[in-house]
N, C-alpha and C positions, 0 to 999 in steps of 0.2 A: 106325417102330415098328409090329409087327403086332398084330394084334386081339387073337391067344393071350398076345402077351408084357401086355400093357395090362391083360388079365384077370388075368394071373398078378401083375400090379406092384398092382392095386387086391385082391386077398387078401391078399397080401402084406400092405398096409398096412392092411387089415380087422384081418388077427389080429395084428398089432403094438397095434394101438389095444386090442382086447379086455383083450390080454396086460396091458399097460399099465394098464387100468380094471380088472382083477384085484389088480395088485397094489398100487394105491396101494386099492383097499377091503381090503387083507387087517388092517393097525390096528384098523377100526373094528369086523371081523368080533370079532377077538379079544375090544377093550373088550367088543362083544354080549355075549359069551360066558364073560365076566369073571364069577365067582360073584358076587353082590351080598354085601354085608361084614354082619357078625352084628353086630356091638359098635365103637361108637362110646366111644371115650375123648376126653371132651371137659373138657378141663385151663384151667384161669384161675389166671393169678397176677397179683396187684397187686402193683404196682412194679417187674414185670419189666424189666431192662435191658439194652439190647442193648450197650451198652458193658462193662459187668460180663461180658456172658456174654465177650466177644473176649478182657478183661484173663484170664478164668481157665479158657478150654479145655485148656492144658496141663496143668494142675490137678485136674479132672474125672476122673469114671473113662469108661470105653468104653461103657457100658449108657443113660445117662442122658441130659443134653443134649448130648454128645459127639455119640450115634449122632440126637436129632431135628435138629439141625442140620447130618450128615453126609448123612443116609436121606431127609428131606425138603426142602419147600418153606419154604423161609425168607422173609418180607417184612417191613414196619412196616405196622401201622395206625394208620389217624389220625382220633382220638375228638372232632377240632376245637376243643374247649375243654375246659381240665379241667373232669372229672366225680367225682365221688366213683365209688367201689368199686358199689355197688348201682344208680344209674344208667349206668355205664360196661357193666355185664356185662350189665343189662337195653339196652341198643344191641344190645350185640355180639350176643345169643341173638334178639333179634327181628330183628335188620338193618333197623331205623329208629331215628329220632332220638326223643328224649324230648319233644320239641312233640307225637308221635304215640303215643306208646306210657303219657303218664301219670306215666312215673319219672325224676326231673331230679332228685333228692338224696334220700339214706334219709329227708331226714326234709320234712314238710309243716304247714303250718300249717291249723288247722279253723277258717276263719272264723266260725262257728257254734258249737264247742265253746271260742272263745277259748284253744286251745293248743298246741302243739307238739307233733307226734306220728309216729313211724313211718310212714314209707310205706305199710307193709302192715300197720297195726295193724287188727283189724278187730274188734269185738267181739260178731261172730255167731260166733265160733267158739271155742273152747278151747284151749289150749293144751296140747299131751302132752311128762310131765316140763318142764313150766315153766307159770307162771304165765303168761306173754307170748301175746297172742292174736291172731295173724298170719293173713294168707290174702294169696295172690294178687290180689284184686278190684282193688286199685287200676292194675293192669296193664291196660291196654285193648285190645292185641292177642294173636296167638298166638305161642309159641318155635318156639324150635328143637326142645324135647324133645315139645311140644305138635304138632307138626305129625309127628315120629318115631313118636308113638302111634297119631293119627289115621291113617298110613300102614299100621299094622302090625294095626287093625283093635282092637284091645285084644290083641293076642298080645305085641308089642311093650313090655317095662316100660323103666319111666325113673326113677332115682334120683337126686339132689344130695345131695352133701355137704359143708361150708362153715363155719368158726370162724362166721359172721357171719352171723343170718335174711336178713336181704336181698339178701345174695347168695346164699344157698340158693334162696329163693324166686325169686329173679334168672332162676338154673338151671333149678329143676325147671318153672317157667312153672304154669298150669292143669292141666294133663292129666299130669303125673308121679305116680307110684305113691307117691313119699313126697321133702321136703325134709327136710334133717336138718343140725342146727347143734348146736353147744356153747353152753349158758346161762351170761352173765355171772353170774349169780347163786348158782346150786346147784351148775354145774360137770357136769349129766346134760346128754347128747346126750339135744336133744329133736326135737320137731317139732308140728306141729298137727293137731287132729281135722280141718280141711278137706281134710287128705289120708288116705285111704282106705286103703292099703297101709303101714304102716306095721313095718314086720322085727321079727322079733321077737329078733333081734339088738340091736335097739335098748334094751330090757328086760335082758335077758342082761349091757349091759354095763355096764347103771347098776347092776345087783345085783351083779357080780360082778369086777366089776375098775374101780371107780366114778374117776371122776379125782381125788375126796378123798384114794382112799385111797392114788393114785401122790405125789401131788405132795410130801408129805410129804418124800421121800426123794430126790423128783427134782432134779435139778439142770442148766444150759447151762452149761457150759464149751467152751473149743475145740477142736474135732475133731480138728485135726492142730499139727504142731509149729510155731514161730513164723516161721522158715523159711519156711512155707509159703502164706504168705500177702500177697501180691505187692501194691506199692505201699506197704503199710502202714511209717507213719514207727516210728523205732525207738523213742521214748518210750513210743509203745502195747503193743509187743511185748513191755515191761519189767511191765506189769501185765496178766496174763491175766485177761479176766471171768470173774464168777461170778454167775450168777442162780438161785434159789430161788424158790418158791412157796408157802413154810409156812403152818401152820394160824393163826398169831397174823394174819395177814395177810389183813382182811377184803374186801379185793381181786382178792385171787389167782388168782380164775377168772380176773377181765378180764383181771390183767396177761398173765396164762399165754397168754391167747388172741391179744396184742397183741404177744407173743415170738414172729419166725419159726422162732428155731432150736429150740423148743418143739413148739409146736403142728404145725405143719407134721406131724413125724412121726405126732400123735395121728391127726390128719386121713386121713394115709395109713395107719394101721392098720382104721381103721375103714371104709376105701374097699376094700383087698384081701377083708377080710371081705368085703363085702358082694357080693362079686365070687361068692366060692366059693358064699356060702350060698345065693344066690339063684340060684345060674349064671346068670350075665349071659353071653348069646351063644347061647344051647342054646335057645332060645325060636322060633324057626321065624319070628322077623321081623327087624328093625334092633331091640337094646336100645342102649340109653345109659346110661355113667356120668358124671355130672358133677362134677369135683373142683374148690376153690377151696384156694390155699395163699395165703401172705403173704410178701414179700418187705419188706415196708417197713420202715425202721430203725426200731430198737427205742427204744424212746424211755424204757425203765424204768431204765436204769442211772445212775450219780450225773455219769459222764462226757459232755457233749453229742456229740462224735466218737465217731462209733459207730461206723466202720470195719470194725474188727476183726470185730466181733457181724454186721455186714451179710455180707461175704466169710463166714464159717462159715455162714450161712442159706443161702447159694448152694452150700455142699458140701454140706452136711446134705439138703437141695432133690434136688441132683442124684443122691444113695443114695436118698433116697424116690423121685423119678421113674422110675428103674431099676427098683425093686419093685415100683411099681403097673403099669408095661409088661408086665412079666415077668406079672406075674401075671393081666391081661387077655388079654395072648396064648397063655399056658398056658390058658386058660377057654375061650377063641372062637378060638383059633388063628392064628400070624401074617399068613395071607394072609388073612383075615376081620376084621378087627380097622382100624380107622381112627384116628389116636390126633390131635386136634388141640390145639394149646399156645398161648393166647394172654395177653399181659401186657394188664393196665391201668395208665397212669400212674400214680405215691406220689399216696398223699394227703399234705396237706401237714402239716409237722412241728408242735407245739404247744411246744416247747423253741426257745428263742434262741439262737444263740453264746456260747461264754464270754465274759463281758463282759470278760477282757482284753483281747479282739481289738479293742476299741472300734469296733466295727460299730453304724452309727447304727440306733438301736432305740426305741421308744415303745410303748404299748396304747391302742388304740383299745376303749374300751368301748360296748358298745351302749346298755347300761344307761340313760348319761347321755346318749348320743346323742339316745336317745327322748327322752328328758325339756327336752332343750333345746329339740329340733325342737314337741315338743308348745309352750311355752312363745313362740317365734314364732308358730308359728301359730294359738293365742288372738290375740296381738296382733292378726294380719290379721284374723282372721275370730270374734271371739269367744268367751267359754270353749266349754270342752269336752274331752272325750278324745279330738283328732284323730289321735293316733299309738298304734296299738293294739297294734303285734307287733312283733318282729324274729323272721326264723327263717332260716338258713341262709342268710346273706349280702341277704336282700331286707328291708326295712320296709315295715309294711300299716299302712295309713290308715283311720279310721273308715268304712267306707263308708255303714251309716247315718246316722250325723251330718251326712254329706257331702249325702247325698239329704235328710236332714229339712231342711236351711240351704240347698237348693235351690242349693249353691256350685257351682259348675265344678268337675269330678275331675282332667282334663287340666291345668287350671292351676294346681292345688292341686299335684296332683304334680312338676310343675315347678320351683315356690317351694321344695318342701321338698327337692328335689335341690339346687336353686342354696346353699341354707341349708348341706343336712351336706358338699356339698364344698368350701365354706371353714373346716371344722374341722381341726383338725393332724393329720396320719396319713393325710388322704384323698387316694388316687390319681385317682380318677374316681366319680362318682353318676349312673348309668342309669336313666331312668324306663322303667316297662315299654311305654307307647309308643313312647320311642325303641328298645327292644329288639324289638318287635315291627314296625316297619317297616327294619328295617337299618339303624339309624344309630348303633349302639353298640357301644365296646369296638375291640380293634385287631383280631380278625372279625370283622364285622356279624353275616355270615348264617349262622355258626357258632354266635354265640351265640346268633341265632334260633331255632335249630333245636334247640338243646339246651335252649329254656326249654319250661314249659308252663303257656301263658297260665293256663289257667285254677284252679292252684290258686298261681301266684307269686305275690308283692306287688309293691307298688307302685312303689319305689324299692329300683334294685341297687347294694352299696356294694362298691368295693376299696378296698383300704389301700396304703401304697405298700410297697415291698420292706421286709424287716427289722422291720416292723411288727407287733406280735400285734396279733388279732383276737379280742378278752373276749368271748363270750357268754356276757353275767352275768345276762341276760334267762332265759336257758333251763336251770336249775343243776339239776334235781330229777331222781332216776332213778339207781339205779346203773348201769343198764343203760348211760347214756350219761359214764361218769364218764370223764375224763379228754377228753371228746369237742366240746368249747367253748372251745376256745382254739389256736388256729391263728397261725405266723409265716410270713406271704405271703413268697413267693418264686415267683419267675418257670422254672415247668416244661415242659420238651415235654411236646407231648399225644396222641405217638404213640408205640409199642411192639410188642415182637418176639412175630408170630405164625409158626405155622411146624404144618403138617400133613404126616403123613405115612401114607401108605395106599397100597395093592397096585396095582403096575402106575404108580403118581405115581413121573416123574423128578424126581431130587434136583435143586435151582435153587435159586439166589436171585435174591428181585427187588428190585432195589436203589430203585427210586422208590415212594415212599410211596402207599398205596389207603387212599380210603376206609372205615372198620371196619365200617359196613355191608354192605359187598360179602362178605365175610368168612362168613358165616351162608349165602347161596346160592350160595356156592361147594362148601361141603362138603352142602349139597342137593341141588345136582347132583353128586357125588361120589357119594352115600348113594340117588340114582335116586327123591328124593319133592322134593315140591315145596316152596317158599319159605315163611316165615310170609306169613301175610296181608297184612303192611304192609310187607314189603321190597320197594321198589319199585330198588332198585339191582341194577348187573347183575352175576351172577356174575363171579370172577377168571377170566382164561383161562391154566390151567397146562398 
């Protein structure tokens, strides 16, 4: 070989190589170059199911979850242990666990005020159109919408809107322009004076087309014909529902707000608004809207099989999901627009089976729990009031009596485990030592991480399957009416997420992720950075 040909074979493979490192950067050129997206549509449904969605794609129209499940990324996330609604969506918006973030169940107990209260109850603050006086503080890191602002400098707005405070406040985090929820009580979309921007749409719609003065006339029936309704046995199909929210019905807000195939749509009228009014996307940063719907079986009708009511929530769902698409991408445009959809597991039902089915069933009361366990543990250790609370599945132990009797806390808590799980009903009794070193439950470090030592108590109770759960401890409050009485049943604790945004190929990812990871995926999607406490790594789509 001569020296000219050697020359000409090493260019040769010079500009191959160039060629070559051209064109595998041309992708990343483009991503560069990708306009960054105006408007975040960031969607929560409890009790989204991924099985329901496969039974009724046929069923669906083309606009709704037809096209998120056609257009985007489809996966399950996994919340590790069931969480309720307001600690499930506080995960998913900060992308950590509730041992970090503060929120492990709407509700908490105030060792200090002796009583059961709101997660976010706060009472430096007021409440607008409601009494209820909420704020963010008990959250101790930052969101998703919280980290969208901070990115955007204050140009950037951020709205929630949610049947439920806690999961509004869930959403909008610290730093949102306004949370906004339906009050069990008067039926006004309210919100609180801790948030600063508050629409004056919000006013508008308590004066002028108030939810009083719908429900009168309102009514759920079935959307489509009976036909249409796949799986459902034929005795159901023989009695179409009908649900009502009349004025004789001192309840009506809560039920209305506890009906999916109701509210739902309220939700979404009031999310389009605030679309137009505010133009969300036209703001020169990333805005966010954050929507919560309901999918969970309706638990109002006299029938326990709620089939029928379930299947219409998911058509009813799927016409609203269409609209609010439609009308965030008419606002910010479809190649600007990121829309992300994530389920949280049901909470769990508070109605039994028909007791013909003769499904082994009993109540476990808390009531008398307390009172037995206090009545041992005089015996041990002398009178007193050793058992001072039940609140959302844990009982708290005096801890001053504890410290004044100089007793052991660790041993005490022990005894009184060993005590309430030989009462009838009980599946398992957790001390929060053994919960806080992984030695509890059928996930340790799941359940670890989903508690938060510092405002739990002492001993955690299950019940076994089929079992209600009375809390006849915590009765007062309309706010929580209907919300103390739970039939344990064994649920997955993960659910169908699925984003879809410009330039994202459509996929599914068949092996379940962490819901953490979920929040700094769509941060790096959105080009700002993670909240503060997600320490999990982005998906790689």
């Amino acid at each position: 070989m001569t020296k000219y040909t050697e020359i000409s074979l090493s260019r040769r493979l010079m500009l191959a190589l160039i060629a070559s490192m051209v064109t595998m950067a041309l992708p990343a050129q483009t991503n560069a170059g990708q306009k960054q997206p105006q408007l975040l549509l960031n969607v929560v449904i409890e009790g989204l199911d991924a099985t329901q969605l496969d039974l009724l794609r046929d069923y669906f129209g083309e606009e709704g979850f037809n096209r998120l499940l056609d257009q985007g990324v489809v996966l399950s996330g996994e919340y590790g242990t069931t969480l309720d609604a307001t600690a499930a969506v506080t995960e998913l918006m900060t992308g950590a666990s509730p041992s970090v973030t503060g929120v492990s169940s709407a509700r908490r107990f105030d060792r200090k005020a002796l009583r059961s209260e709101h997660i976010f109850d706060d009472g430096t603050t007021l409440g607008n159109y409601t009494t209820s006086t909420y704020s963010p503080s008990a959250l101790l890191v930052s969101t998703l919408a919280d980290e969208i602002r901070i990115a955007g400098g204050g140009v950037s707005q951020a709205y929630a809107v949610a049947p439920d405070p806690g999961v509004a406040i869930a959403l909008g985090g610290h730093s949102a322009n306004c949370a906004i929820w339906i009050d069990s009580r008067n039926g006004n979309w309210a919100t609180s004076t801790f948030y600063k921007d508050p629409p004056s749409l919000l006013g508008t719609r308590n004066r002028l087309s108030h939810l009083s003065q719908r429900l009168d006339t309102l009514s759920w029936t079935p959307l489509k014909s009976s036909d249409k309704y796949p799986g459902l046995p034929e005795h159901l199909t023989h009695y179409p529902f009908r649900y009502t929210f009349g004025r004789g019905n001192q309840a009506r807000f809560a039920e209305f707000k506890d009906a999916p195939g109701a509210v739902n749509s309220e939700v979404t009228s009031m999310a389009i608004d605030l679309i137009g009014t505010l133009k969300l996307g036209e703001h020169g940063g990333i805005d966010v809207l954050s929507v919560a719907y309901t999918l969970n079986p309706y638990e109002g009708g006299k029938n326990p099989d709620t089939r029928y009511e379930l299947i219409d929530s998911y058509y009813r769902l799927d016409s609203d999901l269409a609209r609010l698409i439609k009308a965030a991408e008419k606002q910010a445009g479809a190649n600007a627009s990121v829309v992300m959809i994530t389920g949280t597991p049901p909470s769990s039902r508070s109605r039994r089976d028909d007791p013909r089915w003769m499904i082994p069933y009993g109540e476990f009361s808390t009531r008398k729990a307390m009172s037995l366990l206090n009545v041992y543990l005089i015996a041990l250790h002398g009178n007193g009031e050793w058992v001072q609370a039940y609140s959302d599945g844990w009982f708290y132990l005096n801890d001053k009596l504890i410290d004044e009797r100089k007793a052991d806390a660790a041993a005490m808590r022990a005894e009184a485990a060993d005590f309430l799980s030989r009462m009838a009903g009980v599946k398992a009794v957790h001390t929060s030592d053994d919960v806080r070193h992984g030695r509890a439950g059928a996930n340790p470090e799941a359940l670890r991480r989903n508690t938060h030592f510092a405002t739990c108590g002492d001993m955690l109770i299950e019940v076994l399957p089929g079992w209600q759960l009375v809390d006849d401890v915590n009765t007062q409050g309309a706010e929580q009416a209907g919300k103390y009485e739970k039939v344990q049943r064994e649920t997955a604790t993960t659910a169908p997420v699925i984003i879809m945004a410009p330039g994202l190929q459509a996929r599914k990812l068949h092996t379940p992720v962490d819901i953490r990871m979920v929040t700094p995926t769509v941060c790096r999607l959105l080009r700002i950075r993670s909240p503060n406490a997600a320490s999990m790594p982005a998906i790689n789509l």
